[in-house]
TORMARKOL-312820 format. One record per residue (C-alpha): residue number from 1; residue in three letters; x, y, z. Coordinates in nm, 2 decimals. Example, Ala and Ser with C-alpha at 12.3 -4.5 7.8 and 13.67 -1.06 7.14 Angstrom:
<sites>
   i  aa     xx     yy     zz
   1 ALA   1.23  -0.45   0.78
   2 SER   1.37  -0.11   0.71
</sites>
This chain:
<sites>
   i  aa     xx     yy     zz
   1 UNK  -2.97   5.56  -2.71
   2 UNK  -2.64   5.48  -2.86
   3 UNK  -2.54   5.11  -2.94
   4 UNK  -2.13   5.01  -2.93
   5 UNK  -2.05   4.86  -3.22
   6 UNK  -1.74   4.63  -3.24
   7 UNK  -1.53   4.64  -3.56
   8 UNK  -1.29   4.29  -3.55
   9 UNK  -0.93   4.43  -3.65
  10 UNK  -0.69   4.13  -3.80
  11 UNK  -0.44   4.11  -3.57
  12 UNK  -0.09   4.27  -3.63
  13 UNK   0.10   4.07  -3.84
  14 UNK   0.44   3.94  -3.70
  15 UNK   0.71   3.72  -3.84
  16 UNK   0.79   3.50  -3.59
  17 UNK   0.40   3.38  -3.50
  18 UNK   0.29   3.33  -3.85
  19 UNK   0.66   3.11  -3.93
  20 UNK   0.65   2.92  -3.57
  21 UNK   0.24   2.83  -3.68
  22 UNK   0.33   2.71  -4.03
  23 UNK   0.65   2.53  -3.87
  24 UNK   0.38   2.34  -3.65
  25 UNK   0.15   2.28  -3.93
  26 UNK   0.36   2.14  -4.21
  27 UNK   0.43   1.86  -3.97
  28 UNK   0.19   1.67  -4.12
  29 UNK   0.34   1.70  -4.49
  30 UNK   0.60   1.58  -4.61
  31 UNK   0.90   1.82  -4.69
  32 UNK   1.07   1.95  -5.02
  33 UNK   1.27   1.62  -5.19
  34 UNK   1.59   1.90  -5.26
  35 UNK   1.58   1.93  -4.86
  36 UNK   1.57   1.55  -4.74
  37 UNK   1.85   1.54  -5.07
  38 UNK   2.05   1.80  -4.86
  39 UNK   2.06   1.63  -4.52
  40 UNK   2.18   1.31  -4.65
  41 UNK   2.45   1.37  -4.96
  42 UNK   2.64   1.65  -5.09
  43 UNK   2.64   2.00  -5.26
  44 UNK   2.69   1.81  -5.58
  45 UNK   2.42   1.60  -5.50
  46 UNK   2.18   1.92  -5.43
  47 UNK   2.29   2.09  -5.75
  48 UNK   2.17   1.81  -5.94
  49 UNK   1.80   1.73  -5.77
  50 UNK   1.74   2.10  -5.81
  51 UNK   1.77   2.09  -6.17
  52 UNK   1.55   1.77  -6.17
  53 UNK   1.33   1.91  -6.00
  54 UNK   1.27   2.21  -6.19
  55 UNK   0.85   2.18  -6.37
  56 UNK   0.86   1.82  -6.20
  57 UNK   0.65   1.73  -5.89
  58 UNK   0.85   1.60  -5.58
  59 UNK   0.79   1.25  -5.62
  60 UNK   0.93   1.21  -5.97
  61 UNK   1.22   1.39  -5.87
  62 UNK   1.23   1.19  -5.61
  63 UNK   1.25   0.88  -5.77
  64 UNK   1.44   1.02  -6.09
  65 UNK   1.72   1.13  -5.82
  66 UNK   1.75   0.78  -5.68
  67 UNK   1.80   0.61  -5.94
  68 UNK   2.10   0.88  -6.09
  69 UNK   2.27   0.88  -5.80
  70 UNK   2.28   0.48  -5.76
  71 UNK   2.44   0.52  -6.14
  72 UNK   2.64   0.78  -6.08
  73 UNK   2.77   0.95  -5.68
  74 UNK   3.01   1.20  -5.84
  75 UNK   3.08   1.42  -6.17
  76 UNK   3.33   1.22  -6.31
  77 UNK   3.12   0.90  -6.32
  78 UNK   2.81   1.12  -6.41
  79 UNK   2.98   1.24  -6.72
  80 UNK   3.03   0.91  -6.81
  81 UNK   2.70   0.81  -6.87
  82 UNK   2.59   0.80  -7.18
  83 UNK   2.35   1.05  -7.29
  84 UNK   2.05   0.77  -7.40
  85 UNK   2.09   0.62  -7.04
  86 UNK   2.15   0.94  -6.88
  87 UNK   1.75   1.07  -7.06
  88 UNK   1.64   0.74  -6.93
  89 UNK   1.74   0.72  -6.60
  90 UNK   1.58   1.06  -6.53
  91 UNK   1.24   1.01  -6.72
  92 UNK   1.00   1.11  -6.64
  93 UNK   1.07   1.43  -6.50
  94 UNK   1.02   1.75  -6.69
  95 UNK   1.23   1.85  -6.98
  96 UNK   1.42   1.51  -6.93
  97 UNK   1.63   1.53  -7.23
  98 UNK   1.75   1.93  -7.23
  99 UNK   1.81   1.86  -6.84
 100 UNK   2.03   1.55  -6.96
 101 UNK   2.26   1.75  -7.13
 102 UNK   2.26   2.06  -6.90
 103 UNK   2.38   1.77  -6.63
 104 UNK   2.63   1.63  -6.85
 105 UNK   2.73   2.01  -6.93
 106 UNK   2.77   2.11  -6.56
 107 UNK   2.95   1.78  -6.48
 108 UNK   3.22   1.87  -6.76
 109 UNK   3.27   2.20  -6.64
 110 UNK   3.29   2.12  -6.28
 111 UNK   3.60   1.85  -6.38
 112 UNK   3.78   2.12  -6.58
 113 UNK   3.72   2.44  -6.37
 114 UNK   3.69   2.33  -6.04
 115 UNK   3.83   1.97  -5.96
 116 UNK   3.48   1.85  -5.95
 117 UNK   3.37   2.06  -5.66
 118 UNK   3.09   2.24  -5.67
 119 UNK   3.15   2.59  -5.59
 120 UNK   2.99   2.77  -5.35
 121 UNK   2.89   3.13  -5.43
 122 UNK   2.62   3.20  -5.62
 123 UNK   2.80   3.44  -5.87
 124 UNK   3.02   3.11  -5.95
 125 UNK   2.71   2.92  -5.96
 126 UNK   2.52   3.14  -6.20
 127 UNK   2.81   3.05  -6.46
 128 UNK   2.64   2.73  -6.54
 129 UNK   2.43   2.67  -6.85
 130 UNK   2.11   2.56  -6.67
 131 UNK   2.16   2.74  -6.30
 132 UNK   1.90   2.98  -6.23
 133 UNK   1.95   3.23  -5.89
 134 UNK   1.69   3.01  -5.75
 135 UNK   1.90   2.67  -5.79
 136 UNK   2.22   2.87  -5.70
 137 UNK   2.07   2.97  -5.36
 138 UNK   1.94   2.66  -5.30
 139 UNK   2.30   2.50  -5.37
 140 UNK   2.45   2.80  -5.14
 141 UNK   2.21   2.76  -4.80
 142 UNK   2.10   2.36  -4.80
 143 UNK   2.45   2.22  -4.98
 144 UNK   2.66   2.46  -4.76
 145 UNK   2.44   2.59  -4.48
 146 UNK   2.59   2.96  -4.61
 147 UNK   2.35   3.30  -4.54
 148 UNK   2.15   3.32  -4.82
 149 UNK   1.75   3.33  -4.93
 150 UNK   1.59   3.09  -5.17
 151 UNK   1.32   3.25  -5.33
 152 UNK   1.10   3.03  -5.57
 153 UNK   0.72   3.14  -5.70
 154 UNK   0.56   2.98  -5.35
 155 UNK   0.82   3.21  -5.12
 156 UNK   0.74   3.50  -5.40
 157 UNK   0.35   3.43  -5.43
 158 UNK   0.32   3.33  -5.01
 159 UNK   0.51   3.68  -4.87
 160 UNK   0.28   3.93  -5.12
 161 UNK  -0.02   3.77  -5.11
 162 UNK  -0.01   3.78  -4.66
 163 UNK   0.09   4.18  -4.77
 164 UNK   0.48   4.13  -4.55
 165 UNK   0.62   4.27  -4.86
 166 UNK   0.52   4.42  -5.20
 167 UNK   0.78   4.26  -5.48
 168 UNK   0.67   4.22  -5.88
 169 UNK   0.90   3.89  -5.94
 170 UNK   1.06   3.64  -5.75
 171 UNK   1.43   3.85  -5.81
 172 UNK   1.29   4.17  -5.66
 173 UNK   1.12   3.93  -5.39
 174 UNK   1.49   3.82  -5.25
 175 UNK   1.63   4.17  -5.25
 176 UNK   1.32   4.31  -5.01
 177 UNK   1.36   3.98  -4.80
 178 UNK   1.71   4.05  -4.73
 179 UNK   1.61   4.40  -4.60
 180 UNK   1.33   4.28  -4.40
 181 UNK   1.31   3.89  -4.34
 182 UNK   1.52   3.81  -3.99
 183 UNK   1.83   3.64  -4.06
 184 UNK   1.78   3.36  -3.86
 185 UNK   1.46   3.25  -4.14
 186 UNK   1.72   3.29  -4.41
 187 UNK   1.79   2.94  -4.43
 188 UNK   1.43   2.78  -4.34
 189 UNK   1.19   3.02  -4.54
 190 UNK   1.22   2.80  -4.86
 191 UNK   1.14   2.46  -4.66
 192 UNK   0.89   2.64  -4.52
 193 UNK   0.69   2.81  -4.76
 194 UNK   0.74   2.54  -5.02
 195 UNK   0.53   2.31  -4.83
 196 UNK   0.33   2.51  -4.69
 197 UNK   0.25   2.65  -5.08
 198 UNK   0.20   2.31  -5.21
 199 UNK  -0.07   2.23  -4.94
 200 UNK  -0.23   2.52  -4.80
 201 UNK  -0.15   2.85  -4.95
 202 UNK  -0.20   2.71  -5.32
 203 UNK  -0.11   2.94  -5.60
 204 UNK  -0.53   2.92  -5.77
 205 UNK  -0.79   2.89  -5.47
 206 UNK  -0.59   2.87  -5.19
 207 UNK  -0.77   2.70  -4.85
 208 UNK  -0.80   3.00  -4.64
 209 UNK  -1.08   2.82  -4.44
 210 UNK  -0.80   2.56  -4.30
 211 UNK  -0.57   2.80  -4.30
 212 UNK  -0.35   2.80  -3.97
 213 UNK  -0.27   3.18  -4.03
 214 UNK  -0.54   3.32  -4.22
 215 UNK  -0.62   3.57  -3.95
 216 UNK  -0.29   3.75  -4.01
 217 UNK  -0.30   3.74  -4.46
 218 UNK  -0.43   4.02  -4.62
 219 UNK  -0.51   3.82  -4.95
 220 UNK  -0.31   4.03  -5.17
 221 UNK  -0.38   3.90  -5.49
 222 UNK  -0.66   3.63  -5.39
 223 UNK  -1.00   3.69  -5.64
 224 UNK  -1.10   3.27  -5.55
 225 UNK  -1.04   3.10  -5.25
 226 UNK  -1.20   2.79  -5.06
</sites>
């Protein structure tokens, strides 16, 4: 006599499921402070919260941000604050006082070299003392709405660990998301994974059991989860 056994299979994974789920799902969170930034102000004003926000949780920068930009809308008033008020008006967030000077820095530079615009291509962006390729892609797709990928450790840590691609750092991460990712996630993969990273998919113990996609991660990566 000969008994079927049934093996459950994960299902295939596909792109456009697992983003339209996590779409649905970070609906109850509140999205990335650089993004709500974005829709309301300018490139300039984007450049800035993203080097606030760098090692500094959302509401902080939140509130750090605010109070700036009611100081100071533009580089040329920016660079006009001094540097004591400039440290205080950004405290808490992290690093306050090297990202006071980087700010002022930037602001000089965009006055002399660029009639206070902030430029945008991310080669021109990288120029700054303080701009990372993760701020310069940020600046690029949510300040201008221009092609790119922003990949930051929750996009790196998120596409590895549900096994889409297989990248050592957040650098190699962008380069295999250009090849694979669908351009029409370029702009919205950030926003997406961001939230989704700080609430779900955490980077130590993630909550697979609420997970709205488990079914489809492989757990690359995952020794601990709840």
């Amino acid at each position: 006599m000969y008994v079927a056994v049934f093996i459950k299979r994960k299902p295939l994974f596909n792109i456009d499921t697992v983003l339209e789920i996590i779409k649905q799902e970070n609906k109850r969170f509140s999205e990335p402070i650089v993004t709500t930034i974005s829709r309301k102000r300018t490139p300039f004003h984007v450049l800035i919260s993203c080097i606030l926000s760098l090692r500094t949780k959302d509401q902080t920068t939140r509130e750090a941000s605010e109070r700036l930009f009611a100081a100071a809308d533009n580089p040329g008033d920016m660079v006009r604050i001094p540097a004591l008020k400039l440290e205080k008006l950004i405290y808490p967030v992290g690093f306050y006082r090297t990202k006071a000077r980087k700010i002022r820095e930037i602001c000089k530079v965009l006055l002399e070299r660029y009639d206070g615009r902030v430029p945008d291509e991310i080669d021109e962006l990288l120029k700054f003392n303080g701009v990372g390729r993760k701020t310069a892609n940020l600046v690029v797709t949510l300040g201008y709405r221009k092609p790119g990928i922003c990949v930051d450790t929750h996009v790196h840590r998120i596409t590895n660990r549900w096994g889409y691609i297989k990248t050592e750092n957040p650098h190699e991460t962008e380069s295999a998301l250009r090849e694979k990712l669908p351009k029409k996630y370029w702009l919205t993969i950030n926003d997406l994974l961001v939230t989704f990273g700080q609430n779900i998919c955490v980077p130590l113990s993630p909550k697979c059991s609420i997970c709205p996609v488990n079914i489809y991660c492989k757990k690359v990566g995952v020794t601990r989860r709840r």
